[in-house]
Steps between C-alpha positions, in 0.01 A plus 500: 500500500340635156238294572211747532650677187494235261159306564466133377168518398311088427522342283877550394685278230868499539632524099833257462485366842784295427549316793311645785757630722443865444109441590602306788738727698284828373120430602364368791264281311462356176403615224233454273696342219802526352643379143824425326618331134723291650404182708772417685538827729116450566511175633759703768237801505224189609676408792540811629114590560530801374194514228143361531547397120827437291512459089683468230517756230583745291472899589340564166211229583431537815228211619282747716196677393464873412450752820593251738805600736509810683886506520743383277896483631771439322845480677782493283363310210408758187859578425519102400228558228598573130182604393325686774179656340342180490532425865411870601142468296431179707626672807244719415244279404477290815494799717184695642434817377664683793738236565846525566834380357847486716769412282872567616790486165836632484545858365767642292721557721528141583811431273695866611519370846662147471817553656717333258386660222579810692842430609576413146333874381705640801884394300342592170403145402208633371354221210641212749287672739227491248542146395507422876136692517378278232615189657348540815143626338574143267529292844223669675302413221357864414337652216339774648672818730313786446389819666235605583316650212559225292314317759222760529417488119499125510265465767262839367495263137306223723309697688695474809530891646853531684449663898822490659827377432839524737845356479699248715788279525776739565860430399608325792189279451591440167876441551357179739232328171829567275775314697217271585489416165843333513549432893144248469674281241531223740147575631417420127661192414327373861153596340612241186658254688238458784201757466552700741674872467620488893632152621442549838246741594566581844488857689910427562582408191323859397606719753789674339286562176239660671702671702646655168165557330344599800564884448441509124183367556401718791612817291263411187215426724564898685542670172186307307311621838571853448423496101212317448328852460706571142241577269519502103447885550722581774836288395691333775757656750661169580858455381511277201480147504581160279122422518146676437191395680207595387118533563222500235139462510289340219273859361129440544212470753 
């Protein structure tokens, strides 16, 4: 577990909680609150009991007073945002002085490692490739995939002081969300047709997708354990990865 080397320290907000599930299958108990601009996923994130409080807004107006949370996460959501520096200050805003912010975003190597775009580069398809790239990034709905001293400057503009960053999602990993992309069709005209991403929600029905995702899963987790110690200073001796995570704490006392 990386547990003991990423503390959750009360009260944490959850920043685009979307609709819960992350929060529910990653902490043992609720947290504090959690908030989202879209309604529908957080009428999901409410059944799930995974926040104390749920609400409705924007990034850049966050409805929470100044120096309130002690943690701020963020799982996947900032690469959504157009205009980040907004959303940042208020990160920064409703944090303690002292208080830290876990926020997880793809990197730039995120578009060299989808496979097709590769295979294309690989029989000198090169723009096709390219046009691929910007497809994908286009469906995933990204604006942002940047390394990590764009991110550092962003954050030091705020007030935010970067403390350790590491990669993850190796290519393997990544080849998995990519086909996923197109192999969960069906699972998304289910989710319009009757609500619900996975018809029938039994262990069974399951099995052979866990089995498959077992493994990736269990790798991330045993590389994230050993470099949770990468420091802005010291760099990172894991291989590269699609995705950044990083770990910043609001500057102050």
């Amino acid at each position: 577990s990386v547990a003991p080397a990423l503390p959750l320290d009360r009260p944490a907000l959850d920043l685009g909680c979307g609709d819960g599930h992350f929060a529910s299958v990653t902490f043992d108990e609720p947290l504090d609150a959690g908030f989202d601009p879209w309604w529908a996923p957080l009428t999901e994130a409410r059944g799930r009991d995974a926040y104390h409080t749920l609400a409705q807004a924007e990034g850049a107006r966050m409805p929470y007073p100044d120096h309130y949370f002690a943690t701020v996460i963020s799982n996947s959501v900032l690469e959504h945002i157009p205009r980040l520096s907004p959303v940042l200050a208020e990160t920064a805003r409703v944090l303690k002085p002292g208080g830290v912010f876990y926020f997880c975003v793809p990197g730039p190597d995120f578009l060299s490692m989808l496979s097709i775009g590769q295979a294309l580069d690989r029989v000198g398809l090169v723009s096709i490739a390219a046009a691929y790239r910007r497809f994908f990034n286009r469906i995933a709905r990204h604006y942002h995939c940047d390394g990590v001293q764009v991110w550092e400057r962003r954050l030091t503009d705020v007030g935010l002081a970067l403390e350790r960053w590491w990669p993850y999602f190796g290519q393997r990993a990544m080849i998995a969300l990519e086909w996923g992309h197109y192999l969960g069709l069906p699972a998304l005209v289910s989710k319009k047709l009757t609500g619900r991403w996975i018809l029938w929600p039994s262990r069974a029905n399951l099995c052979l997708t866990e089995r498959l995702m077992r493994p990736l899963y269990e790798t991330e987790v045993e590389k994230i354990s050993v470099s949770v110690g990468c420091s802005v200073s010291a760099g990172c001796s894991v291989s590269a990865g699609a995705c950044l995570f990083f770990v910043a704490r609001k500057l102050g006392s």
